[in-house]
C-alpha positions, 0 to 999 in steps of 0.5 A, a space after each residue: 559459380 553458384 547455381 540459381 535456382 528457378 524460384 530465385 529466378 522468376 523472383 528476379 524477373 518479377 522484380 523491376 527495380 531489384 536493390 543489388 545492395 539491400 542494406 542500402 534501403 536502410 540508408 536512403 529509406 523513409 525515416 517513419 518515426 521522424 514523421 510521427 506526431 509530436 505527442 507520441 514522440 513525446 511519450 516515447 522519449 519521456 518512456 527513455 532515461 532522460 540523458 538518452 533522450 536528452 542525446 536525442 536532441 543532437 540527430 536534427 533539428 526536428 528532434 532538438 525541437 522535441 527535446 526542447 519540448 519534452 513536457 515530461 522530465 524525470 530526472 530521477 533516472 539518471 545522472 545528467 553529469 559528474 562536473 556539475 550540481 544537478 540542480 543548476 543542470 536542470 535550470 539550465 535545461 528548463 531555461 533554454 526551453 521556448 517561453 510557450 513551453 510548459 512543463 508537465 512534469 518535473 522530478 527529482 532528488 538532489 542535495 543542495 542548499 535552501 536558496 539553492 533548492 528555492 531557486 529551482 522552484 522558482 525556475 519550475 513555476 515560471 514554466 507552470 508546472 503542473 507536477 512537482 515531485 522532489 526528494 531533497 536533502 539539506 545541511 539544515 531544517 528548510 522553510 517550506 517554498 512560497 512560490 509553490 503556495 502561489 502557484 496556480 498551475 501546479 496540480 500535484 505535489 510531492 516533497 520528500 526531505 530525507 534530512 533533517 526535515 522542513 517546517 510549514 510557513 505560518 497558516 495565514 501563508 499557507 492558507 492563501 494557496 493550493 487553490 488548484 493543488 488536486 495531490 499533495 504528499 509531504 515527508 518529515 515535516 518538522 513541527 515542534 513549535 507549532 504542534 498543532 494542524 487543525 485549520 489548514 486542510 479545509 474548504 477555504 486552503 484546498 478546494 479541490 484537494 483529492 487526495 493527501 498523504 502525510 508522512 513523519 510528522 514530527 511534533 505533531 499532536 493534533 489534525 484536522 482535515 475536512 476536505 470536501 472533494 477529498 477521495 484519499 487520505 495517508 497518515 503514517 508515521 506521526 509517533 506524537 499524535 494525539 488527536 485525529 478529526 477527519 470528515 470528508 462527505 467524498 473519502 474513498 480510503 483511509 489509510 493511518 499506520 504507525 501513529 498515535 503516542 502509546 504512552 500519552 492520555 488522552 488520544 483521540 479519533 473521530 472519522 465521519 466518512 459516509 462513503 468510504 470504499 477502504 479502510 487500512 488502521 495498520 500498527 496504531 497505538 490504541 486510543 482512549 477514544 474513538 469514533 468512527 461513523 461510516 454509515 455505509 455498507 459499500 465498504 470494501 477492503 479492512 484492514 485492523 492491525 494494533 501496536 502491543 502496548 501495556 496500556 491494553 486492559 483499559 483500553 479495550 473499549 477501543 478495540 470494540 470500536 475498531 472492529 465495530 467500524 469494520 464490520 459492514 466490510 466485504 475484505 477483512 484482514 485482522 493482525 496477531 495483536 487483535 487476534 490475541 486481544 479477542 481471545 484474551 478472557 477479559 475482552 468477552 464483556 465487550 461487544 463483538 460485532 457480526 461480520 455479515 457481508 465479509 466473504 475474504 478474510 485473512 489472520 495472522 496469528 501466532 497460532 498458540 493454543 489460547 487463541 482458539 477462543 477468538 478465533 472461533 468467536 470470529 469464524 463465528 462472526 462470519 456466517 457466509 465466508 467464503 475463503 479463509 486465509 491464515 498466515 502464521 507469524 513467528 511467536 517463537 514456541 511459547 504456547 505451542 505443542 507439537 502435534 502428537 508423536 504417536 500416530 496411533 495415540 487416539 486421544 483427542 487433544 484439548 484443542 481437537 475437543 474444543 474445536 468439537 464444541 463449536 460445531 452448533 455455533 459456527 454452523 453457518 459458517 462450515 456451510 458457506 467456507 469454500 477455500 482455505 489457505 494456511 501459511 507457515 504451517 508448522 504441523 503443531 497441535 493448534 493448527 493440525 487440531 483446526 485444519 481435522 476441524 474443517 475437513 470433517 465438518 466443512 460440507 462446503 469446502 473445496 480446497 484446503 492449502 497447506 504451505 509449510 515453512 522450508 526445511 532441510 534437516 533430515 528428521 524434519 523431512 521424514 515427520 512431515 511425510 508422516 504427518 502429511 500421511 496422516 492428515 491426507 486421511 483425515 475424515 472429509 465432510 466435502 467429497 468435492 476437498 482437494 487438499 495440498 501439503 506443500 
């Protein structure tokens, strides 16, 4: 017989209506989340695979209503069921649903047909859809579906065709639509009998377009968007492109990566945006010609990285332009094929513009001895950085040395007295550089000869980072220690340094 204790007791006491079987509150208590408003089971069941919130619909008849009028369906997380084709599962669900129940958003990815694929558009805009986002696959090239260009619901669309591709409808189709479309995205777009889209993207197709992304174009030679409520526009992967015209009085970002045809002439760009935030030119082909107008000094991230290609002696004009375009910007990053560009002897005959607001910037670079000159043009180009961030990309070993072997050689390098006849020239920027980081740092004689520079001449500099690349051989490990010792005791213009080898 168990003992109660005296606590046990005066809470018995205290207790009118004790539940001698406490698991029964469960059975017979308030069913809280059943009393919940309608949007926020909502919002809960739409946070839940779709076949688990589908098997919501069987508890009762306060649920199946919920189900019925789920306004979100994301049917990209999972398989409704192995018997049946899921597009015809997803008419089925969006036809039982009541009349006055719209859908907010639909998303897919099946494989199927194009009467198939056409059919379930028309089922989705009969219940005005407001977001449409599809990934599909097809036996055959696909016209693109005309009763999306009609509907006046829908406000974002995304279509993805892994395979083989679909084609636009003619321009007097598709310019009657999108009247109310804010997000279009569109992937692998077949192009090659009308090669060029400079008409569609204006003021009378997309009123309200804000913002766009077009990507794998193919046969697409020449663009053109002029969007007046455009904020963001994506451009990547069109390899045939030879001519870009966008103007948009409202763009925020601008993002182009891997376009432009490298062995095509002429090519051509022309951007005219007053008001852009974001500017991303990421493994472009160069152009013969470019013309960027930002007229702006709010721009806030840059990005320039360029395609290595024979053609760059003549072409170099367009690097100028590129940088020049950048300039007023806070946050630069600059990738290896510039770096090499800028420091190649025939590029000095250009201009190079003045980085004055840039605070954050970020190279990637092989690191070899003949990029010295460019990199110093560049930190000379930045008189009030304020943190440096350089990442070493694999170059292989071309061009580069070892730091040197004997401790007690006191010789200095070719690089370390290069760096030494920079000092007058790149005095506003040792005065303003806090914080350095160098990735991939392989203890080689360009980037030990840069990091002794800064340390001896950065007054302001606060932290120094080192991240070298992983290694378990033997010999490795016991030269890094040593060379880890020997920079820790390089000469500090800063008493404020840490510095970190890692």
């Amino acid at each position: 017989m168990t003992m109660e204790t005296r606590s046990a007791r005066r809470r018995r006491l205290s207790n009118p209506n004790p539940n001698p079987n406490p698991d029964l509150h469960y059975q017979t208590g308030v069913d809280y989340i059943s009393h919940l408003p309608d949007a926020l089971l909502h919002h809960i069941l739409s946070s839940l695979p779709i076949k688990t919130a589908a098997q919501s619909a069987i508890l009762s008849s306060r649920w199946r209503s919920l189900w019925f009028t789920l306004p979100d369906l994301d049917f990209s997380t999972s398989s409704i069921s192995n018997h049946y084709p899921s597009d015809l599962i997803i008419t089925r669900i969006l036809n039982s649903r009541p009349h006055h129940s719209n859908v907010r958003l639909l998303r897919f990815s099946a494989t199927l047909s194009f009467s198939r694929l056409n059919s379930l558009f028309r089922t989705a805009i009969r219940h005005q859809i407001q977001q449409l986002h599809l990934l599909v696959t097809t036996n055959d090239y696909f016209n693109f579906p005309r009763c999306v260009i009609a509907s006046d619901s829908l406000r974002v669309f995304n279509l993805q065709s892994m395979h083989p591709g679909f084609r636009l409808p003619p321009p007097s189709v598709m310019g009657a639509g999108f009247r109310s479309l804010n997000s279009l995205s569109l992937a692998r777009m077949v192009f090659h009998d009308r090669p060029s889209l400079l008409d569609l993207f204006t003021e009378k197709s997309f009123p309200v377009l804000k913002k766009l992304n077009l990507e794998k174009c193919f046969g697409l030679e020449y663009l053109g968007v002029k969007c007046p409520v455009l904020e963001d526009f994506s451009l990547q992967s069109c390899f045939q492109l030879q001519g870009l015209d966008v103007f948009g009085a409202k763009l925020q970002s601008i993002q182009v990566s891997n376009c432009f045809d490298a062995y095509t002439t002429p090519t051509w760009v022309k951007i005219v945006a007053p008001n852009l935030n974001t500017l991303i030119w990421a493994y472009n082909a160069l152009n013969d010609e470019i013309n960027i107008h930002l007229f702006t000094s709010r721009l806030n991230q840059a990005s320039l990285g360029l395609l290595p290609h024979h053609f760059v002696t003549s072409k170099l004009h367009s690097v100028s332009a590129l940088l020049f375009a950048i300039s007023p910007a806070l946050s630069l990053t600059l990738d290896s094929f510039c770096i090499d560009i800028v420091s190649s002897p025939n590029y000095f005959a250009y201009y190079f513009p003045s980085f004055n607001n840039v605070n954050c910037l970020e190279l990637k670079t092989a690191f070899r001895k003949h990029n010295g000159a460019g990199l110093a043009n560049i930190f000379r180009s930045c008189p009030v950085l304020h943190t440096l961030i350089i990442k070493i990309v694999d170059g292989g070993n071309i061009g580069r040395k070892d730091w040197r072997r004997d401790k007690w050689e006191r010789t200095a390098s070719e690089e370390e007295q290069f760096w030494e006849t920079q000092i007058e020239a790149l005095k506003s920027f040792l005065l303003h550089l806090k914080i350095v980081k160098i990735e991939g740092f392989m203890d080689c004689l360009s980037e030990v000869s840069l990091t002794q520079f800064l340390l001896k001449h950065g007054s302001a500099l606060q932290r120094l980072t080192l991240l070298t690349t992983k290694t378990k051989h033997r010999d490795s490990l016991i030269r890094r220690r040593e060379i880890k010792s020997q920079i820790m005791a390089f000469p500090r213009a800063s008493s404020l340094v840490k510095v970190q080898y890692c």
